[in-house]
C-alpha positions as CSV (number, residue, x, y, z in Angstrom):
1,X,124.3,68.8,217.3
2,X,122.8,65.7,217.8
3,X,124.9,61.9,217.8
4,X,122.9,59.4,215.4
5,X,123.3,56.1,216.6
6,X,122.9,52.8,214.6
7,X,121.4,49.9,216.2
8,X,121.8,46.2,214.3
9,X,119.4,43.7,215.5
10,X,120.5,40.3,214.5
11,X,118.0,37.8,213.8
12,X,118.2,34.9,216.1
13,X,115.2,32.9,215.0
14,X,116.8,29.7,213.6
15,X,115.8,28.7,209.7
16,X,112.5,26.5,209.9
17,X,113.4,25.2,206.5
18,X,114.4,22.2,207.3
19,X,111.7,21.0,209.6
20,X,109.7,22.0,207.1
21,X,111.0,20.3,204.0
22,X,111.8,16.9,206.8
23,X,108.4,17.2,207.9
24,X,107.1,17.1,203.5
25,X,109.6,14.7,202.9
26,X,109.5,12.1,205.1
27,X,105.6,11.5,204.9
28,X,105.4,12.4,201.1
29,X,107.8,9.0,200.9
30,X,105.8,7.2,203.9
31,X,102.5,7.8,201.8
32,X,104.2,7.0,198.7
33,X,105.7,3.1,199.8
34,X,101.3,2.7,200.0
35,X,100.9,4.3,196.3
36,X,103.8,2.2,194.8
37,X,102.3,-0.7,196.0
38,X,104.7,-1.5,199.6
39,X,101.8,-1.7,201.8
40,X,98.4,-0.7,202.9
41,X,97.1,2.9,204.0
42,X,97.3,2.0,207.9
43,X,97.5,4.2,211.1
44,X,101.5,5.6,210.6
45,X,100.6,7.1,207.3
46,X,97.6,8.8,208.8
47,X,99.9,9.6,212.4
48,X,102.5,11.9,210.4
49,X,100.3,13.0,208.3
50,X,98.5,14.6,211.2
51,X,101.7,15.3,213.4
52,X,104.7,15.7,210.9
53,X,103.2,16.6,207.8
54,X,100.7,18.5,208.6
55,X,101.6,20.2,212.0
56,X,105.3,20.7,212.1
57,X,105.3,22.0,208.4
58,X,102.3,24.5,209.6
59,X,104.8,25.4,212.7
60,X,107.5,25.8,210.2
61,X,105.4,28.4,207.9
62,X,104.4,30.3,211.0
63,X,108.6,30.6,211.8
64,X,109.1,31.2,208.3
65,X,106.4,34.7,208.6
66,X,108.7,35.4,212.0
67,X,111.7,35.9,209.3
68,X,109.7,37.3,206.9
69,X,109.9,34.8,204.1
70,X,106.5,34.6,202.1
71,X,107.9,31.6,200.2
72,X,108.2,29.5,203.2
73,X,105.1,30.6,204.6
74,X,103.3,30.2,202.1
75,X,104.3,26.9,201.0
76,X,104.8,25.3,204.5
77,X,101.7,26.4,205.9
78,X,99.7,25.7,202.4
79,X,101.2,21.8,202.4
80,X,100.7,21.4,206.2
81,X,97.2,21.6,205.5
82,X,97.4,19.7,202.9
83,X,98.2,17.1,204.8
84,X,95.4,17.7,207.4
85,X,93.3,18.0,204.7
86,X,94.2,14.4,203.1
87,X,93.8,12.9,206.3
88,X,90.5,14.4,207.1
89,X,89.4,13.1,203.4
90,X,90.2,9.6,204.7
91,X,89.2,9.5,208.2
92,X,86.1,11.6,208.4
93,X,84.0,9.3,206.2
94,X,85.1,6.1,208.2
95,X,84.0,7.6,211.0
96,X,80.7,8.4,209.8
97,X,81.4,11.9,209.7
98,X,80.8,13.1,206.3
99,X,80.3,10.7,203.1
100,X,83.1,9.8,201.4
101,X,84.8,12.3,198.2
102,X,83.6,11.4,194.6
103,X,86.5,10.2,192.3
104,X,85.4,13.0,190.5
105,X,85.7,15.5,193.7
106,X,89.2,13.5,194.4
107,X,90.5,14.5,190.9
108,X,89.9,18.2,191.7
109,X,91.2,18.1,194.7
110,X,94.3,16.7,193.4
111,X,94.8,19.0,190.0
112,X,93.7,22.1,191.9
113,X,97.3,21.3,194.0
114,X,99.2,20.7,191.3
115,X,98.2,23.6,189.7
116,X,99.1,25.6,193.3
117,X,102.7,23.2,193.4
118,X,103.5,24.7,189.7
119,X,102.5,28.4,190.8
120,X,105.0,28.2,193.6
121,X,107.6,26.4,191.4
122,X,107.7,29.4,189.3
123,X,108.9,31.1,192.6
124,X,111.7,28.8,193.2
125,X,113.3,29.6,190.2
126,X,114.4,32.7,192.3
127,X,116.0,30.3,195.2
128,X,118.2,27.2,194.1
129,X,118.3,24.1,192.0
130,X,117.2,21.7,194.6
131,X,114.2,23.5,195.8
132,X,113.3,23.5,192.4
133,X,113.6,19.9,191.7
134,X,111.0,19.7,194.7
135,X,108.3,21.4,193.4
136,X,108.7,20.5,189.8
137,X,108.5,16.4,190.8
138,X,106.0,17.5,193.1
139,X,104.3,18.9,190.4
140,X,104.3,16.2,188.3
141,X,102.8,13.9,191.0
142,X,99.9,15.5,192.0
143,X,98.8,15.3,187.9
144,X,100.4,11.5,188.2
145,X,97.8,11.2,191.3
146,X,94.8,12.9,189.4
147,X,95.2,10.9,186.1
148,X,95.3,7.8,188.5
149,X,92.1,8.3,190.2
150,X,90.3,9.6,186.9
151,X,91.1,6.6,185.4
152,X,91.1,3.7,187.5
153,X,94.1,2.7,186.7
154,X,96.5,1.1,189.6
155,X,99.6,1.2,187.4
156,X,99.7,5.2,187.1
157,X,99.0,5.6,191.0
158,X,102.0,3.0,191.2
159,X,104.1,4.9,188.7
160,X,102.8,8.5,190.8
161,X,104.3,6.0,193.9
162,X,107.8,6.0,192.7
163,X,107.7,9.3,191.5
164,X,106.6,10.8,194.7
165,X,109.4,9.2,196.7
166,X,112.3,10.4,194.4
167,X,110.0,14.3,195.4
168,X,110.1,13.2,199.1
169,X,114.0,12.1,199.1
170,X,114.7,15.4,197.2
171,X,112.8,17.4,200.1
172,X,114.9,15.5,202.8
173,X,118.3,16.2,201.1
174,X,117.2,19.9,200.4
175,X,116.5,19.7,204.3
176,X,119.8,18.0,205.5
177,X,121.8,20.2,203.2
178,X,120.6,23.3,204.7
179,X,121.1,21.8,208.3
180,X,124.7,20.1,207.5
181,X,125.5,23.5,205.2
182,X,124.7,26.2,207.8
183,X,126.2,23.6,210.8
184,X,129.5,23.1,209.0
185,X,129.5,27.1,207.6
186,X,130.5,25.5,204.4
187,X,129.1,23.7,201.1
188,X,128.9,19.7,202.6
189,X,125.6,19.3,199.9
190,X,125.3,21.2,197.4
191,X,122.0,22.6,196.3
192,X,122.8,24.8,193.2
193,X,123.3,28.3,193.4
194,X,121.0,31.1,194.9
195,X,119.7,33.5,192.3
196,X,120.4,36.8,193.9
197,X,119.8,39.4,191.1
């Protein structure tokens, strides 16, 4: 007769969530002071959206694959290029590079992501309330963003502004409630309940 023997193996690779949603956060408001009007696109929008945007949330996906999420892979990594991407968009044509994105090319650019943002929010109705809220205000901005550009008009892209730094602030409670929640081993901030069924 053989003995069975049951090995556990616990998973010690911390959560990446909340780099990642600090990482979105943080530079989705940063960006979005310049869209409501705060002050110009300068050199620390362009900085995190290279090295905190775009890099740590791309780090955060790759942890995410590590616990096998497909969620957080897929949106950290996506939105860390994203934010590569954006920078590239504005830099590479100053520098002589490539010539500079049509408004019409912009417009795409930005409706093709909130189309993405909307597929993925139809995901987080499996998760929780706040991640949610995210990707439905994110949602909205990147059409806010589009009808901006397609139109010309500075008072949308204003409007899209204030709207994406209520998204940002969401992303950066959703991330210090999972920090201060799993710290604590309690509720400290709540962020509705996770749909389990």
């Amino acid at each position: 007769m053989t003995e069975t023997t049951t090995v556990s193996i616990k998973d010690n690779i911390a959560n990446p969530a909340p780099l990642g949603l600090f990482a979105f956060g943080m530079t989705t408001v940063l960006l979005n002071l310049h869209n409501a009007g705060f002050y110009e696109m300068n050199s620390m929008i362009l900085a995190m959206g290279i090295f905190y945007g775009g890099i740590a949330q791309v780090i955060a996906g790759i942890i995410e694959s590590k616990k096998n999420n497909i969620f957080g892979l897929t949106a950290f990594t996506s939105y860390g290029f994203f934010w590569l991407t954006l920078v590239g968009l504005i830099v590479m044509p100053k520098l002589g590079w490539i010539p500079k994105a049509s408004t019409g090319g912009m417009v795409a650019f930005l409706v093709m992501w909130g189309i993405f943002t909307f597929l993925l929010f139809i995901g987080t109705l499996r998760i929780n309330r706040a991640l949610q809220f995210v990707f439905a205000s994110l949602t909205v901005l990147f059409f806010l963003l589009a009808a901006g550009d397609a139109t010309g008009n500075e008072n949308i892209t204003h409007i899209a502004g204030y709207e994406g730094i209520i998204c940002g602030a969401s992303a950066i409670y959703t991330g210090i409630a999972n920090v201060l929640n799993e710290v604590y081993g309690k509720v400290v901030l709540p962020i509705g309940p996770v749909v389990t069924a």
